[in-house]
N, C-alpha and C positions, 0 to 999 in steps of 0.2 A: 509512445508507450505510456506515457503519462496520461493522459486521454482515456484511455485503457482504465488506467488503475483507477481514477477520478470515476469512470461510470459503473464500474464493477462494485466500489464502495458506495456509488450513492443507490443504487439497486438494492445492496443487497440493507441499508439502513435506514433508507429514505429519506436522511438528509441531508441537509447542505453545512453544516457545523465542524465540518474538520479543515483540513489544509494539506496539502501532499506538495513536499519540496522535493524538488532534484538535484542532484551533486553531481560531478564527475570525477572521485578523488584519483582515478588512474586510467588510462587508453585503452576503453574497451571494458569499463566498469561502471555501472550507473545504480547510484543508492538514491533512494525512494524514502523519505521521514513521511510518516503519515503522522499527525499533531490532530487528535480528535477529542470532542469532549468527552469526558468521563459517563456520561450517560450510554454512548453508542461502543465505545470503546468494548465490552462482552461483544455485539453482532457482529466486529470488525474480526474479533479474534476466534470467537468462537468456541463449542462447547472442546475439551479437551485439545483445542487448537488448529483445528477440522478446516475451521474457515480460511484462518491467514495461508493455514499451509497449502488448500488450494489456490489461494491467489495467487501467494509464490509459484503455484505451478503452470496457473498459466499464462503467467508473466513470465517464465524463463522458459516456455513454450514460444512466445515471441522474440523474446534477446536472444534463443537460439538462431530463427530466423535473421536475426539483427546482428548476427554473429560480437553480442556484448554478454558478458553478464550482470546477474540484476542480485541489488539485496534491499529488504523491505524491513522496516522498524516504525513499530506502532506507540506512539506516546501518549500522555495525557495530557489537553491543553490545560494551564493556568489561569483559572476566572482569577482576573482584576477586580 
């Protein structure tokens, strides 16, 4: 599913500039950090939030299949 999320974001940005981590904090729950630069960050999320909320949907279109649920959190990374 991460595979998933990884190619759906770089499609829809066109770059390679972010980082998507996976968690497991419970049996059958899989959280997704997306950590992106501040530049792509608007494409990720989208006008009035359009975009992230279909990723989210068709990411829990698959964890359905996967019989898991899925949550996704978009941040900004920190230039050093």
């Amino acid at each position: 599913m991460k595979d998933l999320l990884i190619y759906i974001i770089q499609t829809i940005t066109g770059a390679d500039n972010f980082r998507v981590e996976e968690s497991y904090p419970e049996q059958n729950v899989v959280n997704y950090e997306i950590t992106a630069d501040p530049s792509i960050i608007g494409l990720i999320i989208g006008k009035e939030g359009r975009t992230i909320k279909n990723i989210r949907r068709l990411l829990s279109i698959r964890a359905t299949k996967e019989k898991v649920a899925v949550n996704i959190n978009v941040s900004p990374s920190i230039a050093q």
